[in-house]
C-alpha positions, 0 to 999 in steps of 0.5 A, a space after each residue: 702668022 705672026 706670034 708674039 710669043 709660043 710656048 714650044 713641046 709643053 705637056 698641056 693640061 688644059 684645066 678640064 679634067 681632060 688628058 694632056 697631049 703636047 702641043 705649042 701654045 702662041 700668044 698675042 697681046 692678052 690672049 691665047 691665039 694658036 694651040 698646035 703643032 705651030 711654024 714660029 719662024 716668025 715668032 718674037 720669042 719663043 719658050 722651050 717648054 718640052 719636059 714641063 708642064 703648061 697649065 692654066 694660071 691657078 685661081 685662089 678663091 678663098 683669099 684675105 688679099 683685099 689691102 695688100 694687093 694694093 699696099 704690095 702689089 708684087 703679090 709674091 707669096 701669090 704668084 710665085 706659087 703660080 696663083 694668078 688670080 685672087 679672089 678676095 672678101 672672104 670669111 664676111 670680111 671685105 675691105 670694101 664697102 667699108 667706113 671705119 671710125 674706129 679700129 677694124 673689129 674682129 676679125 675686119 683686123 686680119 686686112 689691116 689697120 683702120 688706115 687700110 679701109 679706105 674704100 667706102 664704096 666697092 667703085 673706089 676699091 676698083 680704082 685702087 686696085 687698078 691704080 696699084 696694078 697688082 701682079 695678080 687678077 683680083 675679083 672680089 666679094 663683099 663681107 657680110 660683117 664688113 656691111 654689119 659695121 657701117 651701120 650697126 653700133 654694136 656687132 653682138 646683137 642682131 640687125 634691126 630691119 632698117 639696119 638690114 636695109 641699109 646693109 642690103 642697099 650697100 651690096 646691091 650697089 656693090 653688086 652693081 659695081 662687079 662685086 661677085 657676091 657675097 661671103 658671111 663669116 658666122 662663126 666669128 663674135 662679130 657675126 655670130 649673133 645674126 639670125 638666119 633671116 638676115 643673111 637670107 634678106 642679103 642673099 636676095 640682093 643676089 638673086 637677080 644678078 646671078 651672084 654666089 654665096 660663099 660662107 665660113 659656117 656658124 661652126 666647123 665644130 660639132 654642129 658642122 651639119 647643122 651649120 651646113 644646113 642652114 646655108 643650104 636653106 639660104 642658098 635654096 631660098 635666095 635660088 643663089 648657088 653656095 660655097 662653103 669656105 675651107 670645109 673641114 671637121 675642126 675639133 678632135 671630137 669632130 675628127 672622122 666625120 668628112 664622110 658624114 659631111 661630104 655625104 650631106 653635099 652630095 645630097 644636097 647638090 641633087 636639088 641645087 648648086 653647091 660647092 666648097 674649098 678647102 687648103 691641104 694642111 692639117 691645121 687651120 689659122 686665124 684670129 685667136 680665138 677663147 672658144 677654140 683654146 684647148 690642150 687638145 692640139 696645139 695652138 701657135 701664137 702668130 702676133 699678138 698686139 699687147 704682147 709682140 714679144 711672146 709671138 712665134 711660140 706655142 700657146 703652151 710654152 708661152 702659159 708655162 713660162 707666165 705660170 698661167 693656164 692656157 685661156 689666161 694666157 690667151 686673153 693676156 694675149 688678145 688682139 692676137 693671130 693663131 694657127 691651130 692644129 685642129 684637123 685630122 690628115 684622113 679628113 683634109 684627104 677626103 675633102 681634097 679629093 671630093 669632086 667639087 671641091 676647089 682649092 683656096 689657101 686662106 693665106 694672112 698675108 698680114 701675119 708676121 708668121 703666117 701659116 704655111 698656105 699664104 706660100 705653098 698652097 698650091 704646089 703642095 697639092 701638086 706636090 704632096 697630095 698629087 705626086 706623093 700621095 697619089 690622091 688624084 692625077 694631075 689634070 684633076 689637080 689641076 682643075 680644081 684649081 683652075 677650070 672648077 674655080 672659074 666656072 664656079 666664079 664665072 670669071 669669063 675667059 680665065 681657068 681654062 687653055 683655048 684659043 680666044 681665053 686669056 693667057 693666064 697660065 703657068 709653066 712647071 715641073 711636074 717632077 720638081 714642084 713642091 712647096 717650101 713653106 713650112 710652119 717654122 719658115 713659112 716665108 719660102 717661095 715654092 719649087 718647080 715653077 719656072 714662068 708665069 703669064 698674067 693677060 699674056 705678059 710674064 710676070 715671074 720666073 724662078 730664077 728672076 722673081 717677079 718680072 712685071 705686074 700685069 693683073 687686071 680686077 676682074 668684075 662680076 660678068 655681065 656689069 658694067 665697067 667701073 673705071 676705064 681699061 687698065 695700063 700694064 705697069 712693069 716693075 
C-alpha cells in the first residue's frame, strides 16, 4: 500500500493514558491510516522519528484566541508549543455573536479593539476563520457577557426577562451553527450582577443539543466553593456537563484549600459530569483589576491605555516612583492588563494532578507583555511538571492534553492516535522539550518540539517555523456545516 507520508520508530503516546510502544504511523490526506511495523518502500516521505516521542496534536481549551486566529493566522505562539487545536470563547467573552456600538467593555477588550468584533452572528465567525485558515483547529463557545452587551444598556444590573430571551434566542442560533457551548465569566463587573437564574435560562438552550458549560467562577477567592456550587446547580438543573475554568485558590488567604476544593468535585462528579482547567504557573492574568489590588503578591503591569509608558513594571515600582498608593495607582492606570502572583505552588500541583483536570494556557495573545503561558504552557507541563517534577508520567501528561480535552469537548476524531482519526499530532523530545517563556521574556518559542501535523499536513518544525497552515473550525458534533469544505492555504 501506498502512504503518503510514515512517521518511522516513534514512541507513541497514543492520548489514552495507556503505555507507549513503538511503532510507524502512515498518513494519507487528513487522516491517520496505518500503525504498525509498516513496509514504506513505496512511501512519499518518510520521518525518522526513533528516540521521539509521537503524540496526539495537544488541544488548548481554555484560549482568548477568537480575533487573532483571523488577524494572525500563523497562530505561532500556538503552535510552535505543539497546540494544534484552539478552543475559544472563554471566561463569557466571545467574539461572536457580538454587536459593538461602542468600545468592548471589560473584559470583551482582551480580544480587541471595537474593529475586531465584526462578527454579528456565530455563522460569520465561521466564515472568517475558514477565509483566514489559521494554522490551528478552532472551535468555539459563546460568551455569556458577549450576549449580555448586544441587548443590555447597561452591564451592572441584572437582565430583565425580554433581555434574557433575546440572549437565550442568540445562543440558540449560535448552537445551531456548531457553537460547543456556552462560557460565563462571573467574577468580572461586567457580569457579576447576573442572578443565578439568568445563567440557568441560558443553559437550557444546551440541554437539547448535548452542549457544555464552562465558567470562570463568581470568585476564585474565598467563596471559591460557594461560587462552585452555584455552577454545579446549573449544571444539575440545566442536565448540562460543567468545566470550571482555570480552578485555582487565588489569594494568600485562600492558599491550601485545593484539597477542600478538589474534595468538592470529587463529590460532586458521583452525581453529574464535571470537569475543570487549569495552566501550570503560579501566577494568573487579566485585566487590571481594583479588587484584587493588594501588597500580598506582586502585581505586574502589562499594558495600560492611558499610561503605555508605565508597562512592563511592578504595580509597586510604578506606585513609589508617582508617590501614590497602590489602588491610586491602579485607577491611574485603567484600562489596563495585569499578571498576579496570586497562588500558592503546592496548589497549582494539586490541581494539575487531579485526574480530570485538563490543560488550558489562558494565553492573551493581545498583550504586548504576555503572561508566559500564551508560549509555554504546554511544554512546561512536559517539561517542569512531568519530567522535573515527576508530578505525573508522560502518557497521563499527555492526555490531559489531548484524549481528556477532546471527549470532554466531543471534538469528533481529534485528541487521540487510531487509524480513521485525524492526523493532528506532534513530534517531540521527551528529553529536550521545556519551555522558554519566562515572565521577563515571554515571547520565546518552547524546546524539543520538532514537527507538527494539523489534518495531516506539516505545519511547524523547529528549525523552519511555521511550514503551512492547515486548521480547520471545528464544529459542535452532530450540526450542520455553516460554509463549505475549506482550502488548505500554505504559507
Amino acid at each position: 500500500m501506498r502512504y503518503e507520508s510514515v512517521i518511522k520508530g516513534a514512541t507513541i503516546i497514543d492520548g489514552q493514558n495507556q503505555p507507549p510502544f513503538v511503532a510507524d504511523v502512515a498518513l494519507a490526506g487528513d487522516e491517520i491510516v496505518a500503525i504498525g511495523q509498516l513496509d514504506t518502500s513505496n512511501t512519499g516521505k518518510v520521518f525518522d522519528a526513533h528516540g521521539l516521542v509521537l503524540s496526539p496534536g495537544f488541544i488548548d481549551v481554555h484560549t482568548h484566541d477568537d480575533t487573532n486566529v483571523i488577524r494572525m493566522p500563523e497562530c505561532v505562539p500556538k503552535i510552535s508549543q505543539g497546540v494544534t487545536t484552539t478552543i475559544v470563547g472563554n471566561c463569557g467573552i466571545s467574539a461572536s455573536p457580538a454587536v459593538l456600538k461602542t468600545a468592548p467593555p471589560d473584559p470583551m477588550n482582551l480580544l480587541g479593539e471595537q474593529k475586531d468584533f465584526k462578527y454579528p452572528t456565530f455563522a460569520s465567525y465561521v466564515e472568517a476563520v475558514s477565509h483566514a485558515q489559521p494554522a490551528v483547529n478552532v472551535a468555539a463557545l459563546v460568551g455569556h457577557t458577549t450576549l449580555r452587551n448586544n441587548v443590555m444598556d447597561d452591564l451592572y444590573r441584572t437582565a430583565t426577562p425580554d433581555e434574557i430571551e433575546a440572549m437565550r434566542k442568540a445562543l440558540r442560533q449560535a448552537l445551531h451553527e456548531g457553537a460547543l457551548g456556552l462560557s460565563t465569566g462571573l467574577a468580572y463587573a461586567s457580569a457579576n450582577s447576573c442572578e443565578e437564574s439568568e445563567v440557568l435560562a441560558l443553559t437550557q438552550e444546551l440541554t437539547q443539543v448535548n452542549a457544555i458549560y464552562t465558567t470562570h467562577l463568581r470568585t476564585e477567592f474565598e467563596g471559591i466553593l460557594g461560587a462552585m456550587d452555584e455552577a454545579f446547580r446549573v449544571g444539575m438543573a440545566a442536565k448540562v456537563p460543567v468545566v470550571i475554568s482555570h480552578l485555582k485558590c487565588a489569594g494568600a488567604g485562600n492558599w491550601g484549600r485545593t484539597t477542600e476544593v478538589l474534595g468538592k468535585i470529587e463529590q460532586v462528579r458521583q452525581q453529574q459530569e464535571v470537569g475543570c482547567d487549569c495552566y501550570p504557573y503560579s501566577a494568573s492574568s487579566s485585566t487590571l483589576d481594583l479588587n484584587q489590588v493588594t501588597d500580598e503578591y506582586p502585581i505586574f503591569i502589562t499594558w495600560s491605555d492611558p499610561h503605555p509608558e508605565l508597562a512592563g513594571q511592578m504595580l509597586s515600582t510604578i506606585a513609589s516612583d508617582l508617590n501614590l498608593s497602590l489602588l491610586e495607582t491602579a485607577k491611574k492606570l485603567q484600562p489596563a492588563g495585569a499578571v498576579y502572583h496570586n497562588m500558592d505552588a503546592q496548589d497549582v500541583e494539586r490541581v494539575l494532578q487531579y485526574p480530570l483536570t485538563m490543560i488550558g494556557s489562558d494565553g492573551l495573545p493581545n498583550d504586548p507583555h504576555p503572561h508566559p503561558r500564551l508560549w509555554g504552557a504546554f511544554p512546561r507541563v512536559l517539561g517542569y511538571y512531568c519530567r522535573e517534577r515527576n508530578l505525573f508520567p508522560l502518557t497521563t501528561a499527555i492526555h490531559k492534553m489531548t484524549g481528556l480535552s477532546a471527549g470532554r469537548f466531543n471534538l469528533t476524531k481529534r485528541g487521540e492516535i487510531k487509524v480513521g482519526y485525524f492526523a493532528d499530532l506532534v513530534l517531540f523530545n521527551p528529553d529536550e522539550i521545556s519551555d522558554s517563556a519566562s515572565f521577563h521574556q515571554p515571547k520565546q518559542v518552547a524546546k524539543g518540539i520538532q514537527t507538527v501535523w494539523v489534518n495531516g499536513k506539516i505545519s511547524y518544525q523547529l528549525s523552519k517555523g511555521v511550514q503551512g497552515r492547515h486548521g480547520r473550525f471545528l464544529r459542535r458534533k452532530f450540526t450542520e456545516p455553516v460554509s463549505n469544505q475549506i482550502m488548505e492555504i500554505n504559507s
